[in-house]
ROPA-978406 format. One record per residue (C-alpha): residue in one letter; x, y, z. Coordinates in steps of 0.1 Angstrom, whole numbers, plus 5000, padded with zeros to 4 digits. Layout:
N
aXYZ/...
END
This chain:
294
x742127965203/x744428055172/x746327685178/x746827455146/x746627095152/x749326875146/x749426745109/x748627095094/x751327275080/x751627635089/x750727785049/x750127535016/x751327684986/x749727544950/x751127614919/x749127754892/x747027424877/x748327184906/x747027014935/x748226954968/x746526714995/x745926875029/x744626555046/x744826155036/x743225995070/x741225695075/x737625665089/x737125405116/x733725245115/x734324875118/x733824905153/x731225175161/x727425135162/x726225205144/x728825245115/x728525575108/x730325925115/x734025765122/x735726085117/x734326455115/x736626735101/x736627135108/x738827305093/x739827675085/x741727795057/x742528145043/x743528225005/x745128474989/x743628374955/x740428174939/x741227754951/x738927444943/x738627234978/x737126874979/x736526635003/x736326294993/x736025905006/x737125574993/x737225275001/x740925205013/x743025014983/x744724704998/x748524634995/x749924294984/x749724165022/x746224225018/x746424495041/x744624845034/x746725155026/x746425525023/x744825614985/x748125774960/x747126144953/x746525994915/x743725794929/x741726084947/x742526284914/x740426024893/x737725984919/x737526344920/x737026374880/x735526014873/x733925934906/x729925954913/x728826104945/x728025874977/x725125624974/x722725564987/x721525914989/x719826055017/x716126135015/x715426394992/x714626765009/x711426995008/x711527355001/x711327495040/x709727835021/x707027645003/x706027375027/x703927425054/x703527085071/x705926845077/x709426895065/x712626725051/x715326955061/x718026725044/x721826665047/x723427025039/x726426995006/x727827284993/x728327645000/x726927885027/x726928235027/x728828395056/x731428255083/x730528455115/x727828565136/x729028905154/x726329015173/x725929275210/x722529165227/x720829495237/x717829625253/x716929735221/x718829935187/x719330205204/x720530095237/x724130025247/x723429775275/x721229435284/x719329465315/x719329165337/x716128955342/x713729035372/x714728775400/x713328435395/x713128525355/x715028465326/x715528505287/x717128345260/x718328405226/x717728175197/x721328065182/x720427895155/x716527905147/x715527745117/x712527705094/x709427585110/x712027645145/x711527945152/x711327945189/x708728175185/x711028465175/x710028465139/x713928455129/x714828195107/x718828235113/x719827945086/x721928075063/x721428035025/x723227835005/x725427974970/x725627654958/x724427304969/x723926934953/x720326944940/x718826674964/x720626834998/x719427105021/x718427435006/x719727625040/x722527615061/x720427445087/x722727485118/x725527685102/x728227435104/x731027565110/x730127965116/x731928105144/x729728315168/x730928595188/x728328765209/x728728995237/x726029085265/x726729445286/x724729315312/x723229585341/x721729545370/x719629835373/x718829745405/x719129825446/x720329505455/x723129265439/x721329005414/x722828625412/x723328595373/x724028295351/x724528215317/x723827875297/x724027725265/x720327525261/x718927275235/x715327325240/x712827115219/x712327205181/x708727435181/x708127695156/x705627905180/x705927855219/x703627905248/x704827975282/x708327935272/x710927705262/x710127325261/x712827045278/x712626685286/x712726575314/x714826305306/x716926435278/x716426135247/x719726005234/x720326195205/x723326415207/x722326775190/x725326945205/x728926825205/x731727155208/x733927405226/x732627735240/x734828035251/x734028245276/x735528575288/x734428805313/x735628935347/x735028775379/x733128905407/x737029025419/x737329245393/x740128985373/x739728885339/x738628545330/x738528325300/x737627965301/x736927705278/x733827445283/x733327165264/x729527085260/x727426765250/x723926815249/x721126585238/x717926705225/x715526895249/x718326905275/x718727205297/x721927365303/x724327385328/x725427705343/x728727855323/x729428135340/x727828265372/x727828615383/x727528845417/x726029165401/x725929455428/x723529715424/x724029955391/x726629725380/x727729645344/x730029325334/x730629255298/x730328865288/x731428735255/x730328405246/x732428215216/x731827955196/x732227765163/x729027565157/x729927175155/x729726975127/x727226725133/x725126935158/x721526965148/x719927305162/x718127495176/x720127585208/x719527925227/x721628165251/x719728175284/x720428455308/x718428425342/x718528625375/x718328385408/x716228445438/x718528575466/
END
């Protein structure tokens, strides 16, 4: 939304050979089960020259009470230059390119390639506009397909990594942190006005389908989808609209309807859907647009 959290100063500058510590906050995990994930961390920076970033955990030091304190910028330094990586490691990854039956996808550490997903979803490359579903029908749009995820679009949309720890993730399984902007001309090329809604869906992971999508019933408990979505489009009286939704979706849950539309007949309404992926989200998700029965 262009907002800055609290905490972050407005510009950082480091001197030639120095360092300079953005955050020093704890993670909670004494009291969550289980212990794990106390604090997860999105930020984004901007340079106007080559910097080293690392993010790092300790144990907290304790102060003579006993009590634990913040770590001194000297004591990240020498974890950062003596310090071994975090043990015990996670289970080691299989190449997604040369495996073809079960998979290790593996935590993802390092660099990706890219930091936005612009896309307009079209009729096809030469077309300027989506059509609509027949009513009763509906389509969606992989987000974040994935090797052996396909969704039956033969896209593998993980991004590759420049650089990465040896025994993590060889993609960007989920592209943390990529910010998607896609818009959708949608037309109704109809004679009647078309109910029209959009949703955000976490369908079950298949690498080909057949006769669509797959959902549970019963979503299971795992949260694959944790974040913010912007939406802006104009309403069925002709104003402007932008709203914010935040989403949590387990795996193989359907979506909710984000924004619902009265399409009369030849109309065209431009949506744009937003979104930065969410660390800790684990893909695939897809953009469903679907036309209503009247």
């Amino acid at each position: 939304r262009g907002g800055r959290q609290d905490g972050f100063p407005a510009q950082l500058v480091i001197q030639a050979q120095q360092s300079r510590m953005l955050l020093n906050l704890p993670i909670p995990v004494r009291t969550l089960t289980p212990p794990i994930n106390g604090r997860s961390t999105l930020m984004r920076l901007y340079s106007d020259g080559k910097v080293y970033a690392a993010s790092l955990a300790k144990y907290a030091p304790l102060d003579t009470d006993g009590n634990e304190r913040s770590p001194t910028i000297a004591q990240w330094q020498d974890l950062l230059e003596q310090g071994e990586l975090a043990g015990p490691r996670d289970r080691a990854p299989t190449d997604p390119i040369a495996t073809t039956g079960s998979i290790i996808y593996g935590r993802v550490a390092g660099v990706a390639r890219g930091s936005r997903w612009q896309a307009q979803l079209v009729d096809n490359p030469t077309a300027q506009s989506l059509t609509i579903p027949q009513p009763g029908k509906a389509f969606s749009y992989g987000l974040s397909t994935l090797h052996h995820g396909r969704l039956g679009t033969g896209q593998i949309q993980s991004a590759p990594m420049l650089v990465r720890y040896p025994d993590t993730a060889y993609f960007a399984h989920g592209n943390y942190g990529v910010q998607y902007s896609l818009t959708l001309p949608l037309i109704n090329p109809t004679r009647d006005t078309q109910t029209v809604t959009l949703a955000l869906e976490t369908p079950i992971k298949q690498d080909q389908i057949q006769g669509g999508l797959r959902f549970l019933k019963a979503p299971a408990k795992q949260i694959f989808f944790r974040g913010t979505v912007q939406l802006s489009y104009k309403d069925d009286q002709g104003l402007p609209r932008t709203r914010y939704v935040h989403l949590v979706q387990r795996r193989g849950e359907q979506g909710d309807t984000l924004v619902r539309l009265q399409m009369p007949p030849l109309e065209q309404r431009l949506v744009q859907v937003d979104f930065l992926y969410p660390p800790d989200s684990t893909p695939p998700q897809v953009l469903t647009v679907r036309t209503h029965h009247q």
